[in-house]
N, C-alpha and C positions, 0 to 999 in steps of 0.2 A: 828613512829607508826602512821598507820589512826587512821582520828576523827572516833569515834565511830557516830553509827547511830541506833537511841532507837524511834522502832514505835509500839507505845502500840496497842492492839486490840480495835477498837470499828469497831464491822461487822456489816451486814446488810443494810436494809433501815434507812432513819434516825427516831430514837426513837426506834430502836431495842436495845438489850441487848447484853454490849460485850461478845464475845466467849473467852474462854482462850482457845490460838494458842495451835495447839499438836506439833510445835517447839518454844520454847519462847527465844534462842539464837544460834544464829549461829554462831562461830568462824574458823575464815580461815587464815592460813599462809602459803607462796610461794605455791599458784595454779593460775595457769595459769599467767594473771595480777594483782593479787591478789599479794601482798608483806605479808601486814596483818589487819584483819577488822574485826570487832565484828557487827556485826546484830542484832537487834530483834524484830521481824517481830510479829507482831500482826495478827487477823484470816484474816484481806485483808491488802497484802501490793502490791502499786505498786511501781516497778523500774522504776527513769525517766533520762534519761543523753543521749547523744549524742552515734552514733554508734562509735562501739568500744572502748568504755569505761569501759564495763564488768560488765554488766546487765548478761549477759547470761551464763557468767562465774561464778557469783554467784548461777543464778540457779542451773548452772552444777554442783558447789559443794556442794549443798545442798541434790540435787539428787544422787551425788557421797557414801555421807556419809550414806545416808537412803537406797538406790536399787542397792546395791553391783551387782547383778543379770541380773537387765537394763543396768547400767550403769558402766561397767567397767571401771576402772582409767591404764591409760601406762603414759611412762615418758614424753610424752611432754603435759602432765597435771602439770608436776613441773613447775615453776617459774623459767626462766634462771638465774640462778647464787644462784638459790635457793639449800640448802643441800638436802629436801625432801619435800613434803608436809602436810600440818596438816589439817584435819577438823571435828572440833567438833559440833557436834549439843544436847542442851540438851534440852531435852522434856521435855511435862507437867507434868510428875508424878517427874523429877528432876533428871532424870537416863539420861545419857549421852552415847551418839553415837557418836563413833572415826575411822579414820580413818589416819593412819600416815606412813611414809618413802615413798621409792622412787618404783615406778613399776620398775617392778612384785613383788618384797619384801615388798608388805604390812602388815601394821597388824591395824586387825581392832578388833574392842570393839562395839559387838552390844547386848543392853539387851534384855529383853525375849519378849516384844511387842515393834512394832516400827510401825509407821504409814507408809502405804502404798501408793505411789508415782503416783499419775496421773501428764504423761510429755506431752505435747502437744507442739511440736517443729515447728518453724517457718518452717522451711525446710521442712515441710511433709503436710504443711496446702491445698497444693494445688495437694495432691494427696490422701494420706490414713490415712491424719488427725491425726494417733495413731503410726505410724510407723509399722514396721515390726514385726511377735511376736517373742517371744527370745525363750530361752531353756529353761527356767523358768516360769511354767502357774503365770498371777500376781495373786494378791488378788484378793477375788469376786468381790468388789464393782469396781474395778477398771477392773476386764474383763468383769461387765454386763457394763461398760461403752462403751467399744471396742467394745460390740454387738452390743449396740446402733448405734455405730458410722458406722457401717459395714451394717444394716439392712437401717439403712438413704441412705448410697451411695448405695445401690441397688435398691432401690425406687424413687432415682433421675439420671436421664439419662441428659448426657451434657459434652461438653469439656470443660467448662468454670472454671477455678480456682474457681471462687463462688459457685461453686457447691460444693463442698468439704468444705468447709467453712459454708457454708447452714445447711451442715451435723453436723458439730458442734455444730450449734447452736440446733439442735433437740435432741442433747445427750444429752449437759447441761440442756435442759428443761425435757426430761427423768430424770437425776440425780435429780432434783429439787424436780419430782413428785414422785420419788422414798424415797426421803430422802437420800439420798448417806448421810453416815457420817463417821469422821474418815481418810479423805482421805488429803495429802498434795498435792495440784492440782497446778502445775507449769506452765506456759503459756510463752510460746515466742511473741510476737505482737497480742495477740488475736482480735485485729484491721482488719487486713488483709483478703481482698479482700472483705469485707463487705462497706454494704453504711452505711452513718453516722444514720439512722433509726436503723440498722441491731446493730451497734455498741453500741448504747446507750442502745439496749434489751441485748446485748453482757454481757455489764458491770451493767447492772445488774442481772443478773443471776447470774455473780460471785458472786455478793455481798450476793444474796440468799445462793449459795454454801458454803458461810465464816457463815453466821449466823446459818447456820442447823450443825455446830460442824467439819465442814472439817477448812482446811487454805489453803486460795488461796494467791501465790503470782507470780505475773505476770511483765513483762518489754514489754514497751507500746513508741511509740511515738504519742498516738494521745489523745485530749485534753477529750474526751468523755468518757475515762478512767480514769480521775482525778477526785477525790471527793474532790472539794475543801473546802466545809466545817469540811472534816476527813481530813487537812492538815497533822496531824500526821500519818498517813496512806500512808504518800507520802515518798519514798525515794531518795534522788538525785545522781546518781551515776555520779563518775567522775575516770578519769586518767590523770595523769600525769607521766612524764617518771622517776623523783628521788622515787616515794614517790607509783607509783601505781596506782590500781583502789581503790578508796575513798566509803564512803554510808556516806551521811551526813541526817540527818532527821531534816525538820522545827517544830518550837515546835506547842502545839495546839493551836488552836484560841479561844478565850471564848467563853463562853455560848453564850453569850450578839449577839457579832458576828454572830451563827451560822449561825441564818436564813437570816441575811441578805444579807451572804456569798452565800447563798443556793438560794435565789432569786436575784441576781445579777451577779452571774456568770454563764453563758451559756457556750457552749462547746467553741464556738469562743475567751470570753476573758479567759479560762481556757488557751488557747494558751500562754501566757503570760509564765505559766513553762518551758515549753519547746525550752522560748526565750532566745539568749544570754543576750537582752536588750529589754526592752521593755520605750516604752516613752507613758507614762498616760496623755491621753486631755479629755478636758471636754465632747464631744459631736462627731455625726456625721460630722459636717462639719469641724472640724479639721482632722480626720482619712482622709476623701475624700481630703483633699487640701493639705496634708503633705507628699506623695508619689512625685508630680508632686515637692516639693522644695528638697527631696532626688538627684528627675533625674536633676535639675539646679546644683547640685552639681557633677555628672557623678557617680552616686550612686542607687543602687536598696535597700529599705529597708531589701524586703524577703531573697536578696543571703547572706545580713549582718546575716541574723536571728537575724532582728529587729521587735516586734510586736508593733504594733502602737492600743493602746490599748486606747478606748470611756470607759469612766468610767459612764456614765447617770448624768453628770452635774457635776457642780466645788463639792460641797460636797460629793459626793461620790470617791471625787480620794482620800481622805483621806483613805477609806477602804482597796482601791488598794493598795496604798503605804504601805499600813502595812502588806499588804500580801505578797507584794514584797521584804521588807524586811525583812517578815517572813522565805519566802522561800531562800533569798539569790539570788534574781533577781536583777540586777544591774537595776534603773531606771531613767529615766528624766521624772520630772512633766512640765507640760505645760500648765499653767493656766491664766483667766484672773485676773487684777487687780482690776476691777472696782471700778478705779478711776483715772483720769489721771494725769500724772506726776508732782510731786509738791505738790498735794495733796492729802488728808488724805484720805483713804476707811473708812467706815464706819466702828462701833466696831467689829461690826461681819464679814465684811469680813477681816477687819486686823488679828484678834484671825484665822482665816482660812489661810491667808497667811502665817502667822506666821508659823502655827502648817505644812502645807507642807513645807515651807524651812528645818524647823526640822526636819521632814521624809525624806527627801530626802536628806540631807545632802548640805554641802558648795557647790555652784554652779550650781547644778542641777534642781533645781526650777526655772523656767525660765517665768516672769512676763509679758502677754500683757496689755499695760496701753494706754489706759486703758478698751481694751477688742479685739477679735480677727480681728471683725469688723472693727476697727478703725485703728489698726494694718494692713490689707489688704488691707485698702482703699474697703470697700464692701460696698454699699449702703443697708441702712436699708430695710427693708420689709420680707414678705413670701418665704415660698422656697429657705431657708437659704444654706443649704447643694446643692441642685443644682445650686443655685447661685454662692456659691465657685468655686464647681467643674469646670465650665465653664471657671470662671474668671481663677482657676490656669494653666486651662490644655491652654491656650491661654498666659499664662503673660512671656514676656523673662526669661530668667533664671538670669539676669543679675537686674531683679528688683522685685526677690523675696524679703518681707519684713526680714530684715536685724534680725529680734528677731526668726521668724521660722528658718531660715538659722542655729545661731547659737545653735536651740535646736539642729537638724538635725546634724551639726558638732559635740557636745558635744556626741549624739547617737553612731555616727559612730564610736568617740572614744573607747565610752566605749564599743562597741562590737568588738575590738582588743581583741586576747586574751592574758591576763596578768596572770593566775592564775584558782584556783578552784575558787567554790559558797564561799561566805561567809554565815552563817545565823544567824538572831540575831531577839531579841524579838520584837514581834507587837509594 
């Protein structure tokens, strides 16, 4: 059986009020990559996992169960080796929506209200946004969306995939200014074809859409999509070939955390989820000089999907770390000692070493002593981080400092792949 995967609602901006989702579980058995998985998706959830892991196949069973009409089910919706398929969704009032056996022999179980399905498919984003209409007029809110979307591209002239994508985004702000409520809003990479400006108004608009009484849930590969301080809002989706596509959800992060999470994480070290490995350093000039000891090794971080992640100083990768273990990111810390070998660091930074070896686990703490400086042979002064970058992009590969090397080897291990996420508490 899949880990279950439990992501409570809390929608909107931060300091809004949770919504209760109008689905509060989803259960799936043999659909598609599905084996078997229990959901529950709060009013914003995002899906985050690698392609073809079945982000999308979730959605479709979600959309399966609720828009008989949209979305019809045939047999290579089963699961190979699967007897039939199962999908249940129960809603907020507690009444449950089914959907079971093998096409065309369905039978389904739908009670007397059911929220109606806005799908927004990756596949249609760079032409009519909404897809084609069916035989079945949808619900209102969901076709004054489609007019939206339809009055936008006729207002915008261009071959440009962004143009269609544009239009999008003037629906979702119609929905907003309308109030749309009621709606289960599905998104395939709502990312797409948008600039990173585009995407961060993108994602939040949803987040307006989840707080005004709909449920948004989207699969996203880009970091501008991730609320990292609603960790629990995040779902991580995996496959493997015994066992399936998995949902695993990180637990939440305290109060205490929120904001600090909320002001420290930008869209760049949000990147970090989406990494197989990420390796935590104190500052810019580690980031800048740890690519160039990657290439001495005949190694690219980024083809690894390794994110080489500045945390704003040695104190703050303690934050990192915990979020890394929150979410089930495999990590290497990379910190200084300050103090050189033989001797004692002071109280406070030993209680800090300490407390990273802890986080990070046997081995992965990886100590410059007694600081990076000194470790690279880099003369003191101003203009630290281009000073690096100079020195590494010129130093043979063959007298890379022997302590980056070995983070960098430990890195490239850990992003072999061995397994799904693990996730365990801050």
């Amino acid at each position: 059986m899949a880990r279950h995967a439990h992501a409570h609602a809390r929608a909107g901006d931060h300091g809004a009020r949770a919504e209760r989702p109008l689905v509060a579980e989803l259960a799936v058995r043999d659909f598609r990559t599905i084996r078997e998985l229990t959901l529950t998706p709060g009013a914003v959830c995002a899906l985050v996992g690698d392609a073809q892991a079945g982000k999308s196949n979730l959605l479709a069973a979600l959309r399966g169960v609720l828009d008989p009409a949209g979305a019809a089910l045939d047999a290579g919706d089963v699961r190979r080796g699967g007897d039939g398929l199962l999908v249940r969704a129960r809603l907020a009032g507690g009444a449950w929506a089914q959907v079971a056996g093998r096409p065309p022999a369905l039978e389904r179980e739908l009670p007397r209200s059911v929220p109606p399905v806005l799908f927004l498919a990756a596949g249609d984003r760079a032409t009519t946004v909404v897809g084609p209409p069916g035989d079945v007029a949808p619900a209102p809110p969901v076709a004054r969306f489609h007019t939206h979307v339809r009055d936008a591209l006729r207002r915008r002239d261009g071959v440009s995939p962004a143009v269609p994508a544009l239009c999008l985004l003037s629906a979702l702000e119609a929905a907003c200014h309308e109030h749309m409520t009621g709606v289960v809003v599905l998104v395939e990479e709502p990312e797409l074809y948008l600039r990173p400006q585009a995407q961060r108004w993108c994602s939040r608009l949803l987040r307006r859409l989840g707080a005004a009484g709909n449920q948004v849930i989207y699969a996203t590969h880009s970091p501008a999509f991730l609320n990292v301080a609603r960790m629990d809002e995040l779902v991580f989706v995996e496959r493997s070939g015994d066992v399936g596509t998995q949902a695993l959800r990180p637990p939440a992060l305290t109060p205490d955390d929120d904001f600090r999470v909320l002001s420290e994480f930008d869209a760049e070290r949000a990147e970090l989820f989406l990494a197989r490995v990420a390796l935590l350093v104190e500052g810019e000039t580690e980031k800048l000089a740890l690519p160039f000891v990657f290439a001495a090794l005949g190694q690219d971080a980024d083809r690894e999907g390794i994110s080489i992640v500045e945390c704003g100083g040695k104190a703050n990768l303690v934050l990192f770390a915990r979020v890394c273990r929150a979410a089930g990111v495999p990590f290497v810390v990379l910190h200084d000692r300050d103090a050189r070998a033989g001797r004692q660091p002071s109280a406070g930074n030993r209680a800090l070493n300490e407390r990273l070896a802890a986080l990070a686990g046997p081995g992965r703490a990886i100590e410059l002593a007694p600081d990076f400086e000194s470790v690279s042979r880099l003369p003191r002064g101003g203009h630290k981080p281009e000073r690096a970058w100079r020195r590494f992009a010129t130093l043979p590969a063959d007298r890379m400092p022997g302590e980056l090397v070995a983070a960098a080897r430990l890195t490239l291990e850990l992003a072999r792949p061995r397994g799904g996420r693990r996730l365990s508490g801050p």
